[in-house]
Backbone as ProteinMPNN parsed JSONL, in Angstrom:
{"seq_chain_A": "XXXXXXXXXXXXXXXXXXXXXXXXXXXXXXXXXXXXXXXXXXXXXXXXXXXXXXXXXXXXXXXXXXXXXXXXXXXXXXXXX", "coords_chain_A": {"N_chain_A": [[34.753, -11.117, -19.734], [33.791, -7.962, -20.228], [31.469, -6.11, -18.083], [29.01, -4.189, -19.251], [27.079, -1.261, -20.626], [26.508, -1.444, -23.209], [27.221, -4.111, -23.767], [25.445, -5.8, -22.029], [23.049, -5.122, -23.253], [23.145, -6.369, -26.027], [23.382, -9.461, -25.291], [20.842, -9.467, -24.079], [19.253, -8.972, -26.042], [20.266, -11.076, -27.611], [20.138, -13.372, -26.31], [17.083, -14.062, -25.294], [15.149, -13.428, -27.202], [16.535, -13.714, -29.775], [16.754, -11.393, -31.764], [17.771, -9.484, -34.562], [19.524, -6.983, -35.14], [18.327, -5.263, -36.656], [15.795, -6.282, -35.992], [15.113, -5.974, -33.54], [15.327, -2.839, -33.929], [13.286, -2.24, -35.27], [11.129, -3.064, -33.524], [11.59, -1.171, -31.852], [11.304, 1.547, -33.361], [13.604, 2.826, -34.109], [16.629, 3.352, -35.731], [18.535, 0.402, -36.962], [21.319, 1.026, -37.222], [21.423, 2.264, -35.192], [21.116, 1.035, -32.813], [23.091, -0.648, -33.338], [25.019, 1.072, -32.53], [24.636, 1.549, -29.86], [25.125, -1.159, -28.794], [28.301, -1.358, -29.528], [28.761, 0.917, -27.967], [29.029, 3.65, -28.906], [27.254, 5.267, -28.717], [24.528, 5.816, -26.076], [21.471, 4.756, -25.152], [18.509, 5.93, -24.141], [16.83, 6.129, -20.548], [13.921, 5.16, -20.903], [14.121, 3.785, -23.478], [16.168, 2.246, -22.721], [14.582, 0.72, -21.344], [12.309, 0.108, -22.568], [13.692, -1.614, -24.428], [14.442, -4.403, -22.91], [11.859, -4.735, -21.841], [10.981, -6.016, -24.933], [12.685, -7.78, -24.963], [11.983, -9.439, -23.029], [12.834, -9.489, -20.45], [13.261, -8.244, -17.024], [13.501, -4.999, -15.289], [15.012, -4.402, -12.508], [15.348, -2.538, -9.227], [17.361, -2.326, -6.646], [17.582, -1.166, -3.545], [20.511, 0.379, -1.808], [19.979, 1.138, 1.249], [17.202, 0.343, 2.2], [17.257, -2.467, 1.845], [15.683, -3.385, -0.461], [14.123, -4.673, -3.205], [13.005, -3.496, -5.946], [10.73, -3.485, -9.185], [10.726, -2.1, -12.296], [7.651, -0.708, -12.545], [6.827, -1.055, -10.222], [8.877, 0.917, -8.669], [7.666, 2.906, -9.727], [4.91, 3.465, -8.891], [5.744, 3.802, -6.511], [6.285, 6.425, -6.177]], "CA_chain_A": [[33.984, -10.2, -20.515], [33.288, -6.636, -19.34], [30.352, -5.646, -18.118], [28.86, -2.767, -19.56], [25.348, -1.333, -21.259], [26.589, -2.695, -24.615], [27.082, -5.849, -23.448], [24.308, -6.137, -21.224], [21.987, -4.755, -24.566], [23.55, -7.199, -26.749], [23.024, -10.019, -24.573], [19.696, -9.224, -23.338], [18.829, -9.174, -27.251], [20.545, -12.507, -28.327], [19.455, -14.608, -25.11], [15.745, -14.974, -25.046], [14.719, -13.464, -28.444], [17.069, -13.86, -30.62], [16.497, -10.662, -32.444], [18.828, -9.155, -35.115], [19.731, -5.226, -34.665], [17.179, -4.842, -36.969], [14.173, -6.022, -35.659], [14.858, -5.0, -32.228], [15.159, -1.645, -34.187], [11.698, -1.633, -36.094], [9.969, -3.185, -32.054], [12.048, 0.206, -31.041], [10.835, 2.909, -33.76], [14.708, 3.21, -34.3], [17.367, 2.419, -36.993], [19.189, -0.71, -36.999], [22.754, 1.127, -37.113], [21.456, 2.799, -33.482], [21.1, -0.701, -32.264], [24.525, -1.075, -33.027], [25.828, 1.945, -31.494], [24.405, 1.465, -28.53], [25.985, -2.328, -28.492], [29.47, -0.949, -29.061], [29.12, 1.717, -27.08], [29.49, 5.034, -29.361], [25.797, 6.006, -28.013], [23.995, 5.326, -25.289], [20.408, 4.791, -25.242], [17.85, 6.984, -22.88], [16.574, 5.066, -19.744], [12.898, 4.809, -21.625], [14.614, 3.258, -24.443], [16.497, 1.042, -22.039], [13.011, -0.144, -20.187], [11.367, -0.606, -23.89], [14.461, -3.08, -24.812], [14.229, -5.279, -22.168], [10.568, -5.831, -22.124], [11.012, -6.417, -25.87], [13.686, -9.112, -24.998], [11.365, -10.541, -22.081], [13.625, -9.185, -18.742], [12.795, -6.989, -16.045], [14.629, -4.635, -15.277], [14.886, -4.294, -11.099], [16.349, -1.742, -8.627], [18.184, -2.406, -5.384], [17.664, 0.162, -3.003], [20.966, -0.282, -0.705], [19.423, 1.538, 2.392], [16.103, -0.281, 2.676], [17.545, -3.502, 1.259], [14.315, -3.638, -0.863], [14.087, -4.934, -4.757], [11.885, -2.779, -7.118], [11.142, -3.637, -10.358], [10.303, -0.344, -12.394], [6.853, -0.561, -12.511], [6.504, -0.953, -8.501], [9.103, 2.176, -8.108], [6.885, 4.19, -10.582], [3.82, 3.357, -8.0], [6.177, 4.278, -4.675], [6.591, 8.068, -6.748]], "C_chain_A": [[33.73, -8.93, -19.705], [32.116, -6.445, -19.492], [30.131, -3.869, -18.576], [27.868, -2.489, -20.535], [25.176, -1.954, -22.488], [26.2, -3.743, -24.828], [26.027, -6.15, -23.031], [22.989, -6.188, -22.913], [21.996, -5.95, -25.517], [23.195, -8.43, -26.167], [21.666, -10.404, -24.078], [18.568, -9.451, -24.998], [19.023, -10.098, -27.797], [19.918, -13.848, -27.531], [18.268, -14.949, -25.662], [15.193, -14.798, -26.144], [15.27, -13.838, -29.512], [17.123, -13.118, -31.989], [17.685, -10.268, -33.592], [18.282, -7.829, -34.833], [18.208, -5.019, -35.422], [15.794, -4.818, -36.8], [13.547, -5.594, -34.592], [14.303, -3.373, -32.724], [13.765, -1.06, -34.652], [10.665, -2.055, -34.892], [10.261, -1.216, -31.756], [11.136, 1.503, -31.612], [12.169, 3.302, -34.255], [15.303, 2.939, -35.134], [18.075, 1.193, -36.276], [20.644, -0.097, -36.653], [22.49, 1.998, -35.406], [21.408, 1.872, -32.861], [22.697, -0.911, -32.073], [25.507, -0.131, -32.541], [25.54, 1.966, -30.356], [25.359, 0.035, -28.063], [27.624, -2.217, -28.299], [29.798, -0.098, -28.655], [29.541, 3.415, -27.466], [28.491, 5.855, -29.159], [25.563, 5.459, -26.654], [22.051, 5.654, -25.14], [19.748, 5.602, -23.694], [17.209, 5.58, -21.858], [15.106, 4.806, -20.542], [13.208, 3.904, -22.325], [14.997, 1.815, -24.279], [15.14, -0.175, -22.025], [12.428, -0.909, -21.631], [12.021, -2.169, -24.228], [14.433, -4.136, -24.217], [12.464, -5.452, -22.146], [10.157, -6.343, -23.53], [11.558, -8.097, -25.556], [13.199, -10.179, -23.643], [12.059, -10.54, -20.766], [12.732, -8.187, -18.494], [13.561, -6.784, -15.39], [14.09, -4.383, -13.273], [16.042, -3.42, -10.461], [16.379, -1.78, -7.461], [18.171, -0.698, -4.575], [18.718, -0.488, -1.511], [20.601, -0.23, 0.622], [18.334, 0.316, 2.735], [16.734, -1.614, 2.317], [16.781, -4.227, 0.447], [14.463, -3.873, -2.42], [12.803, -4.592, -5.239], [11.639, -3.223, -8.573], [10.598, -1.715, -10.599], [8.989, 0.332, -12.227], [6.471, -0.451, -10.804], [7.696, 0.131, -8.124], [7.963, 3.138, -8.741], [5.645, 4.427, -9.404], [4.121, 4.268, -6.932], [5.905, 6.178, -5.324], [5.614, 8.619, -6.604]], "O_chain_A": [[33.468, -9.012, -18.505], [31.531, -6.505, -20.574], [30.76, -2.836, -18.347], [27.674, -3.375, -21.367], [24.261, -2.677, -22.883], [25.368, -4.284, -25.557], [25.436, -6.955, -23.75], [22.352, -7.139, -23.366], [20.931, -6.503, -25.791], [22.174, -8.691, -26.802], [21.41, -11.55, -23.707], [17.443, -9.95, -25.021], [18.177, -10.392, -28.641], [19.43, -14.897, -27.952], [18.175, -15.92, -26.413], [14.572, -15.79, -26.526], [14.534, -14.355, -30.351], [17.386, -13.668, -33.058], [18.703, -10.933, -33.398], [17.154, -7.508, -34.459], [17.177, -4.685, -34.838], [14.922, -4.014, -37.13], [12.423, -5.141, -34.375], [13.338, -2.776, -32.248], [13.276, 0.061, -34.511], [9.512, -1.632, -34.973], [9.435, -0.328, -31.547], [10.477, 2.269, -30.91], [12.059, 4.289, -34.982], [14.74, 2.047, -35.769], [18.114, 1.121, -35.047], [21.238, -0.707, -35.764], [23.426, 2.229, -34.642], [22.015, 2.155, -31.828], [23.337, -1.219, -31.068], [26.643, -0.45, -32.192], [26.365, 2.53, -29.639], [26.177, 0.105, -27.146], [28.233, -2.718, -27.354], [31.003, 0.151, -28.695], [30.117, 4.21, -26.723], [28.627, 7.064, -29.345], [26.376, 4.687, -26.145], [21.58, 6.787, -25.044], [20.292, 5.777, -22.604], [17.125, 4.409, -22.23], [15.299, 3.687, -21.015], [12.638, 2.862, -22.001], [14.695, 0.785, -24.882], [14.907, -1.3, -22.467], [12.179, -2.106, -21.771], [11.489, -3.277, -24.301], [14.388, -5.109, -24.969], [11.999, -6.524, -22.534], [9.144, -7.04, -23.581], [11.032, -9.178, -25.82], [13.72, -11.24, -23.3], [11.912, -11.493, -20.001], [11.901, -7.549, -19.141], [14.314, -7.58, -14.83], [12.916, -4.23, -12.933], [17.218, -3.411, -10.823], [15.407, -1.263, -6.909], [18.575, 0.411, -4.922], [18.356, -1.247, -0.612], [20.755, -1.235, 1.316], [18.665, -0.586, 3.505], [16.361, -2.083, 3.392], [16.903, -5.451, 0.391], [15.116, -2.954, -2.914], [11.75, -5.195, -5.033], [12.702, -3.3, -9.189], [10.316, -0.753, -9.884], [8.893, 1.514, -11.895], [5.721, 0.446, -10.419], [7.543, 0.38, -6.928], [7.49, 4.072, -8.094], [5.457, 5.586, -9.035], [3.4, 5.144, -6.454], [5.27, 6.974, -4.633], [5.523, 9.806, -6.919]]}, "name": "protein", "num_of_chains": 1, "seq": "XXXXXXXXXXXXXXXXXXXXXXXXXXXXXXXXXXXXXXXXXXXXXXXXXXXXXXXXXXXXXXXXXXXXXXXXXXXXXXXXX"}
């Protein structure tokens, strides 16, 4: 399978909730057919957008800093800022 924000979106939406486009779309504020452009990839959603979907779907999203070798989630980079 390729990785890629689609996939990951799609995925991240069928795993733990089990949402359909649409209801992710009405947690979002968004349509249902933007749901599905973001899944196959003819959009791409803003990083906000991102962050919203995943704490909809119950992940956290975390960032690798290769230098320090340190794991952030977003809320503990927002703090370091």
């Amino acid at each position: 399978m390729k990785v890629s924000l689609g996939n990951i979106l799609k995925n991240m939406r069928t795993t733990n909730t089990n949402l359909t486009q649409k209801e992710i779309g009405n947690k979002l504020s968004i349509a249902d057919n933007t749901i599905s452009s973001y899944e196959r990839e003819n959009s791409q959603p803003d990083f906000e957008t991102i962050v919203k979907f995943a704490e909809i779907c119950d992940f956290e999203i975390k960032i690798y800093n290769k230098r320090t070798k340190k794991t952030l989630t977003i809320e503990e980079l927002s703090k370091e800022l």
